[in-house]
C-alpha positions in Angstrom: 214.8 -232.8 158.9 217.7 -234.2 156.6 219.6 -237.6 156.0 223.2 -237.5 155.2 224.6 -240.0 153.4 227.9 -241.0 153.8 230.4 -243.3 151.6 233.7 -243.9 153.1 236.5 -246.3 153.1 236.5 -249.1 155.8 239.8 -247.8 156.7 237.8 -244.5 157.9 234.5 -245.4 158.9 235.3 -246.4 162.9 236.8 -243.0 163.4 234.2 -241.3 161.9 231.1 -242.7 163.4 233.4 -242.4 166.8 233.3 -238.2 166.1 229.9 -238.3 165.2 228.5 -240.7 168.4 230.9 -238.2 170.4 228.6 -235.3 169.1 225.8 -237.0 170.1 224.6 -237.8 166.9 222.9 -241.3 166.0 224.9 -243.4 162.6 223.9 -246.2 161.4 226.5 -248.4 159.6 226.2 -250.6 156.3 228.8 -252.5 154.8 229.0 -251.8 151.2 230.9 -252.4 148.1 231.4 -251.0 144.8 233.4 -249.1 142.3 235.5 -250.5 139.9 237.6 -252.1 141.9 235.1 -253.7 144.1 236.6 -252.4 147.4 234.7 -252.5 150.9 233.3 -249.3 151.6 231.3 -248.4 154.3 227.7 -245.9 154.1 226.8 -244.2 157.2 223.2 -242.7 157.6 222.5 -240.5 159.9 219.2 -238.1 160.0 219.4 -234.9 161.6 217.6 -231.2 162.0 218.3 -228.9 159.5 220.6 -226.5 161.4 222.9 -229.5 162.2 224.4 -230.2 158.3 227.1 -227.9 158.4 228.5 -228.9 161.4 228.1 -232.7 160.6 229.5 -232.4 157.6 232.5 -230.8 158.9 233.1 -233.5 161.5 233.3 -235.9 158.5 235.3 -234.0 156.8 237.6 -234.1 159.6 237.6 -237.6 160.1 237.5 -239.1 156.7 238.5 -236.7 154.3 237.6 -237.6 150.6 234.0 -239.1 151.5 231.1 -239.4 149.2 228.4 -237.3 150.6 224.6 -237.2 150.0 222.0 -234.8 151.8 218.2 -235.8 151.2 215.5 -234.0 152.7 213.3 -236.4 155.1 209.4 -235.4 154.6 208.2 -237.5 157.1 210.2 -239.4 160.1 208.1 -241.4 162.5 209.3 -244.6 165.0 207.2 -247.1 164.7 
C-alpha cells in the first residue's frame, strides 16, 4: 500500500479531489500554507494499492499541473 502526497494551489485543489472522488478514490483535504510567500496551498492524502500510483498520479497531473508530489510506502494500515 502507498500514500501520495499532494501539494497544490487552492486554486487547483476542488478539481482535483473532484477527478480523484470520480475515480473512486478516497482524499482527504488539509489547508496548508507555506513557501516564501506564504500562499494557501492545499495537501491532499490519499492511500492506495500499489498498482494504482501511476494512474493517480496522472489524474493529478491532469487536473493540477505543477503539483508537489510525495509517494511513501504505508507498512501497516488498520481502521480503528
Amino acid at each position: 500500500m502507498k500514500l501520495l502526497i499532494f501539494v497544490t494551489e487552492d486554486a487547483h485543489a476542488d478539481a482535483t479531489v473532484d477527478a480523484l472522488v470520480e475515480q473512486g478514490l478516497r482524499v482527504t483535504r488539509l489547508a496548508t500554507t507555506g513557501g516564501f510567500l506564504r500562499r494557501g496551498n492545499t495537501t491532499l492524502l490519499v492511500g492506495i494499492e500499489d498498482n494504482q500510483v501511476e494512474r493517480t498520479l496522472g489524474i493529478v497531473k491532469q487536473a493540477a499541473p505543477g503539483t508537489l508530489s510525495l509517494t511513501m510506502d504505508l507498512e501497516r494500515y488498520e481502521r480503528l
